[in-house]
PDB file of N, H, CA, C and O in Angstrom:
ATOM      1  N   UNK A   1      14.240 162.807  12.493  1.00  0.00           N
ATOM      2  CA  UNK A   1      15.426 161.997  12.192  1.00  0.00           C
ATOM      3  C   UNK A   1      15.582 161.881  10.681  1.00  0.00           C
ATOM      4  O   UNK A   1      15.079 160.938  10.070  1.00  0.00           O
ATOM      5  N   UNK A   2      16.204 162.739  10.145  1.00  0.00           N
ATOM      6  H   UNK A   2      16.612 163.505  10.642  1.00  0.00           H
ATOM      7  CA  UNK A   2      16.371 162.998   8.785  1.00  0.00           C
ATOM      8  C   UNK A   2      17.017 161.508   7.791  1.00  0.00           C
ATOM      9  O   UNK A   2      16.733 161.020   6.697  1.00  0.00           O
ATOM     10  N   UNK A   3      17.779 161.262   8.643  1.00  0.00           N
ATOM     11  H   UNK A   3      18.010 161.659   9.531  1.00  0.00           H
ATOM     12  CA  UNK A   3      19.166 159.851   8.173  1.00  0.00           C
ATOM     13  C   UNK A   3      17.970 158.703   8.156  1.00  0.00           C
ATOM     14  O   UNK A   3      17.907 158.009   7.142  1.00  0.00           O
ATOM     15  N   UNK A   4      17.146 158.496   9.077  1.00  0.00           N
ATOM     16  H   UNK A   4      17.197 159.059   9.901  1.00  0.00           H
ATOM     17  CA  UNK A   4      15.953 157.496   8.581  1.00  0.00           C
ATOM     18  C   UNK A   4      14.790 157.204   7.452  1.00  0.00           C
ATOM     19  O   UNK A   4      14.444 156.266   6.732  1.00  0.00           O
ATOM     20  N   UNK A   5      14.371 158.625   7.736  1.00  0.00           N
ATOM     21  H   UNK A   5      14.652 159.386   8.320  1.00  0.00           H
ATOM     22  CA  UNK A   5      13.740 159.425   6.854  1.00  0.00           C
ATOM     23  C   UNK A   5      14.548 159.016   5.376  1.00  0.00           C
ATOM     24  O   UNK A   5      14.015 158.116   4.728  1.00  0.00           O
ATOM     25  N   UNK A   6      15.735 159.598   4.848  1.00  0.00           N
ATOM     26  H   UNK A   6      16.169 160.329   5.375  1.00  0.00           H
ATOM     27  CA  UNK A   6      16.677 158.700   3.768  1.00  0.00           C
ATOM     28  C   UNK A   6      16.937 157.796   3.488  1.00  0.00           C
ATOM     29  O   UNK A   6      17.293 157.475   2.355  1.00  0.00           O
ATOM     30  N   UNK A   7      16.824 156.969   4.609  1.00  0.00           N
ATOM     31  H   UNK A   7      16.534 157.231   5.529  1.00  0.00           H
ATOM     32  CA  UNK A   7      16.738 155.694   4.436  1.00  0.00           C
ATOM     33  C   UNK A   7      15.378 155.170   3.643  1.00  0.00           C
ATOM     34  O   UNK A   7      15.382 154.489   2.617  1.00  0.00           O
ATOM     35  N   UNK A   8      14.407 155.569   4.241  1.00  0.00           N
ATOM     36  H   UNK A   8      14.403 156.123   5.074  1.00  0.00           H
ATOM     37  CA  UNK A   8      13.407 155.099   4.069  1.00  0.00           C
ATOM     38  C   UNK A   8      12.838 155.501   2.410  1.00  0.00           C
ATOM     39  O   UNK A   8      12.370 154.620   1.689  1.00  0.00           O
ATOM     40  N   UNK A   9      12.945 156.744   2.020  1.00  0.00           N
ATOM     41  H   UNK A   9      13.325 157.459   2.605  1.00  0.00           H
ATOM     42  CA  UNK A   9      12.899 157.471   0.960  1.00  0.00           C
ATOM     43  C   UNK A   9      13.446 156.164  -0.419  1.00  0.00           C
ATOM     44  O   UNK A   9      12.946 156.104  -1.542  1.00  0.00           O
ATOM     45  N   UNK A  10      14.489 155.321   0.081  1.00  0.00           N
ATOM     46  H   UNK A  10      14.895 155.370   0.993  1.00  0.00           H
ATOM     47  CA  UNK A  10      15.268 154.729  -0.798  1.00  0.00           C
ATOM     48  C   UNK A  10      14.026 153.251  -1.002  1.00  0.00           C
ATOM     49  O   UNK A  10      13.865 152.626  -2.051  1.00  0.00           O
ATOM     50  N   UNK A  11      13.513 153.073  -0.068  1.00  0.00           N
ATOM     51  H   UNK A  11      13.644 153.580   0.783  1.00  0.00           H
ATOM     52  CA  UNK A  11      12.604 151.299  -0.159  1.00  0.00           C
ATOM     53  C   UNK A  11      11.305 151.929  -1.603  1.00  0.00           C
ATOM     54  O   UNK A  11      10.735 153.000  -1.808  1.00  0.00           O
ATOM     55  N   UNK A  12      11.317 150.950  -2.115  1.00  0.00           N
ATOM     56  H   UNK A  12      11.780 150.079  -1.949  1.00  0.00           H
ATOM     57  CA  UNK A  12      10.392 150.887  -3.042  1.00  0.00           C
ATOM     58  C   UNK A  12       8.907 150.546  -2.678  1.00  0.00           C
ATOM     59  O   UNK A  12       8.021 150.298  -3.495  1.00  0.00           O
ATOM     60  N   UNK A  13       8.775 150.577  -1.209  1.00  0.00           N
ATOM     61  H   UNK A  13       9.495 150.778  -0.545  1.00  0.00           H
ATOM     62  CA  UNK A  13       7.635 150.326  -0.534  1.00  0.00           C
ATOM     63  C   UNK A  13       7.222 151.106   0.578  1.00  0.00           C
ATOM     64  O   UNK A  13       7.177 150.501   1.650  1.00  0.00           O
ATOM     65  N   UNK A  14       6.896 152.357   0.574  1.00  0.00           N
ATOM     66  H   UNK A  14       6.933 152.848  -0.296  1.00  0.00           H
ATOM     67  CA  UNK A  14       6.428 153.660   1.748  1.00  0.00           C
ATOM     68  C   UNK A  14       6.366 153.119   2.770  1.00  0.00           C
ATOM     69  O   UNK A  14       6.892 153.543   3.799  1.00  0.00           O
ATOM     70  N   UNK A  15       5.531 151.796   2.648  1.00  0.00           N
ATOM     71  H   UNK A  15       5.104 151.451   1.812  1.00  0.00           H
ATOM     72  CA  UNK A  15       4.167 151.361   3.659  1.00  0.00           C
ATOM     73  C   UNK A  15       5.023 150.435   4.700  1.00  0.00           C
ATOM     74  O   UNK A  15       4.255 149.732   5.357  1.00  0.00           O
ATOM     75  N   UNK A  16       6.440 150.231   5.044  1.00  0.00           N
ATOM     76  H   UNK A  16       7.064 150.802   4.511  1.00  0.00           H
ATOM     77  CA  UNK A  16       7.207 149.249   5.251  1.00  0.00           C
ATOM     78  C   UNK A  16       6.364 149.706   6.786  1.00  0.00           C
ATOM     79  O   UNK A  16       5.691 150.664   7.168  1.00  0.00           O
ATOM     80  N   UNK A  17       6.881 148.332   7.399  1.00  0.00           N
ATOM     81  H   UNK A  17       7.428 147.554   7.090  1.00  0.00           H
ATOM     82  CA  UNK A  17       5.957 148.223   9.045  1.00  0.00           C
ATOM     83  C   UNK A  17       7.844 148.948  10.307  1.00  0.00           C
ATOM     84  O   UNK A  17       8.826 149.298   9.652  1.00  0.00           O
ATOM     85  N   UNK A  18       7.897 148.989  11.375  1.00  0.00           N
ATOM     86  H   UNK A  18       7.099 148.705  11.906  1.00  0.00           H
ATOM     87  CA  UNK A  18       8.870 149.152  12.315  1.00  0.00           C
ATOM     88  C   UNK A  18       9.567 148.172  12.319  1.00  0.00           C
ATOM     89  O   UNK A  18      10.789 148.311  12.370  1.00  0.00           O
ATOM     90  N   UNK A  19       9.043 147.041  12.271  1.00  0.00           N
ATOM     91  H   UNK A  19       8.050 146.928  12.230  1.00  0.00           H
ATOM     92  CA  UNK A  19      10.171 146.155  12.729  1.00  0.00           C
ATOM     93  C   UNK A  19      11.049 145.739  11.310  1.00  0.00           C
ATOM     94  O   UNK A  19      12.125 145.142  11.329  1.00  0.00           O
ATOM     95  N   UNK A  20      10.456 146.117  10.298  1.00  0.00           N
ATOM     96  H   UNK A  20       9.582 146.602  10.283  1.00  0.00           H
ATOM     97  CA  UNK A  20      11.674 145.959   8.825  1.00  0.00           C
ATOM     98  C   UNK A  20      12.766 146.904   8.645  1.00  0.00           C
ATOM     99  O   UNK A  20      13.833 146.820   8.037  1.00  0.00           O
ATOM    100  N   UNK A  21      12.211 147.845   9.347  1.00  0.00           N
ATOM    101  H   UNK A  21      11.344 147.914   9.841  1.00  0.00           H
ATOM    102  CA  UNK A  21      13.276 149.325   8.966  1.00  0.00           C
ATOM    103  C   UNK A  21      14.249 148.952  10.805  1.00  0.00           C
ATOM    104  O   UNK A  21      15.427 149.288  10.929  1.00  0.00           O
ATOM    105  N   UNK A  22      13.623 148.392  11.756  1.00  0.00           N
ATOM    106  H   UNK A  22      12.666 148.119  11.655  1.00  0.00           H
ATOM    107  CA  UNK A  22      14.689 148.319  12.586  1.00  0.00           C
ATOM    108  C   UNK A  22      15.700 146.941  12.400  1.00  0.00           C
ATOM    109  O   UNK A  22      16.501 146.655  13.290  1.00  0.00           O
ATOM    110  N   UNK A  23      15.594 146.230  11.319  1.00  0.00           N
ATOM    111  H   UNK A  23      14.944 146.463  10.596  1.00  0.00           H
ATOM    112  CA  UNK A  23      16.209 144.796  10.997  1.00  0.00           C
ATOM    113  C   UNK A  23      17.214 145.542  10.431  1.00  0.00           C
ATOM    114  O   UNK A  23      18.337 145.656  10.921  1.00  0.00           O
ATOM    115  N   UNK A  24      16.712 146.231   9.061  1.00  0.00           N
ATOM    116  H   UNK A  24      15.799 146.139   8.663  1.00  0.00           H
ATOM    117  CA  UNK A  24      17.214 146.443   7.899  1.00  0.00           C
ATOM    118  C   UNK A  24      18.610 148.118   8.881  1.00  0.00           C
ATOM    119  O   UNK A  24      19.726 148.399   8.443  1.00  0.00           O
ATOM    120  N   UNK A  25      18.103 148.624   9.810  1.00  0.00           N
ATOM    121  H   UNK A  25      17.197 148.395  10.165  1.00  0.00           H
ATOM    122  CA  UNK A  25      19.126 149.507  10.624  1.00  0.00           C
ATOM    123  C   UNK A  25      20.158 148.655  11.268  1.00  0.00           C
ATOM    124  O   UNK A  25      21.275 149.136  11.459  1.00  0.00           O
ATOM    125  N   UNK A  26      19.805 147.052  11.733  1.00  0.00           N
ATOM    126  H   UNK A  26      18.898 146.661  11.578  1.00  0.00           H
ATOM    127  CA  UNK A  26      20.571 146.840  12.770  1.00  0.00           C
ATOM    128  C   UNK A  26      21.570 146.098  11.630  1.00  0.00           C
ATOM    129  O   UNK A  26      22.788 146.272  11.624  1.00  0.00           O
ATOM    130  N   UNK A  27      20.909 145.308  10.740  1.00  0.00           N
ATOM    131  H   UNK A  27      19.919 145.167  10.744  1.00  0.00           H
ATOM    132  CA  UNK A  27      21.638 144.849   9.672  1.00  0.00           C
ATOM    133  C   UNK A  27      22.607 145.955   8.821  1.00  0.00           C
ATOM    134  O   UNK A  27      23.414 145.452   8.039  1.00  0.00           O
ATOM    135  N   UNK A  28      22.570 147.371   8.926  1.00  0.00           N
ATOM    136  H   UNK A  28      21.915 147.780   9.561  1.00  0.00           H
ATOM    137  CA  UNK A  28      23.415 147.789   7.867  1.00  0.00           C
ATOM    138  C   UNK A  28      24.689 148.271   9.262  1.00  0.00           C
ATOM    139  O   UNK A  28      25.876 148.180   8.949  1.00  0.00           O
ATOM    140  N   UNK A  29      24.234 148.897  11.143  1.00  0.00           N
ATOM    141  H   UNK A  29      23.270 148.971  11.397  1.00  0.00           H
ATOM    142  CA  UNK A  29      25.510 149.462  11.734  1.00  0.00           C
ATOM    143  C   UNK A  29      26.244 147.753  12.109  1.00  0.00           C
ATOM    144  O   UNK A  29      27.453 147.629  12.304  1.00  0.00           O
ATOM    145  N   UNK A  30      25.406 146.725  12.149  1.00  0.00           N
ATOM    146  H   UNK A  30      24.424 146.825  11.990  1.00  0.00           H
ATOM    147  CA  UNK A  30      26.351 145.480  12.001  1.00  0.00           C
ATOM    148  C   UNK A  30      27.475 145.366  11.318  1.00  0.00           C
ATOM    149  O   UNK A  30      28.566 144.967  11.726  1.00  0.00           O
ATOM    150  N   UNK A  31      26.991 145.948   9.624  1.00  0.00           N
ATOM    151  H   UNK A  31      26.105 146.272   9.292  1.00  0.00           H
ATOM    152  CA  UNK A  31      27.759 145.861   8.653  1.00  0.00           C
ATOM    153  C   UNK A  31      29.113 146.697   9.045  1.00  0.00           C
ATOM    154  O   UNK A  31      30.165 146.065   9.141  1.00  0.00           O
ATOM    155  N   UNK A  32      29.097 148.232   9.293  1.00  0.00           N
ATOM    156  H   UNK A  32      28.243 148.746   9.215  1.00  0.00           H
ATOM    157  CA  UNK A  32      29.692 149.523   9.805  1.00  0.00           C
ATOM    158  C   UNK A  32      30.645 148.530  10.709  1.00  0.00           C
ATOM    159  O   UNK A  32      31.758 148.134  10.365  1.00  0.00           O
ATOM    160  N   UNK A  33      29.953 148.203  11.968  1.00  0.00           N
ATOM    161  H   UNK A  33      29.048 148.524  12.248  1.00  0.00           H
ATOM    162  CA  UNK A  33      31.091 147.274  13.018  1.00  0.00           C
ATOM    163  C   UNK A  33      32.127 146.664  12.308  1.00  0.00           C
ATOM    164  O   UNK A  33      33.276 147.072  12.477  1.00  0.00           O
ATOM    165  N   UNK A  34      31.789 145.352  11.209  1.00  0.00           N
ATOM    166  H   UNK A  34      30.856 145.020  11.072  1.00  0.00           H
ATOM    167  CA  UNK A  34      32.558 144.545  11.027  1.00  0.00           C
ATOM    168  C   UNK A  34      33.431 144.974  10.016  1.00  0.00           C
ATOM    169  O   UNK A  34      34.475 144.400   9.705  1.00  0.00           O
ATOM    170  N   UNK A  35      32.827 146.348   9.338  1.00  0.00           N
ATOM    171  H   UNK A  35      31.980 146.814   9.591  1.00  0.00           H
ATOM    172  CA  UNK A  35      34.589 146.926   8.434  1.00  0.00           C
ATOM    173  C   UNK A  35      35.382 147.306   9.478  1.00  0.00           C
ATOM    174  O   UNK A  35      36.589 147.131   9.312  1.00  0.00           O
ATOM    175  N   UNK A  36      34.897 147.938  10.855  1.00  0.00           N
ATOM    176  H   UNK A  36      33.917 148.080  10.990  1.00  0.00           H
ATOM    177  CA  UNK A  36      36.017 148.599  11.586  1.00  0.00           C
ATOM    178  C   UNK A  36      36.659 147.082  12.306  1.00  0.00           C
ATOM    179  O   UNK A  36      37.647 147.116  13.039  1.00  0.00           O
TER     180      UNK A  36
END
């Protein structure tokens, strides 16, 4: 999954745990929803 992978590339912290990178996913297609 390359688009995660980029995502992840961007945190200033490698070592991040699953459940920050699935907050920080649900928090940005939330964002996506509420422009449309």
């Amino acid at each position: 999954m390359p688009k995660i992978r980029f995502i992840l590339s961007q945190q200033p912290d490698p070592a991040l745990d699953e459940a920050a990178i699935i907050k920080r996913l649900k928090e940005f297609y939330t964002a996506l929803l509420d422009k449309r």
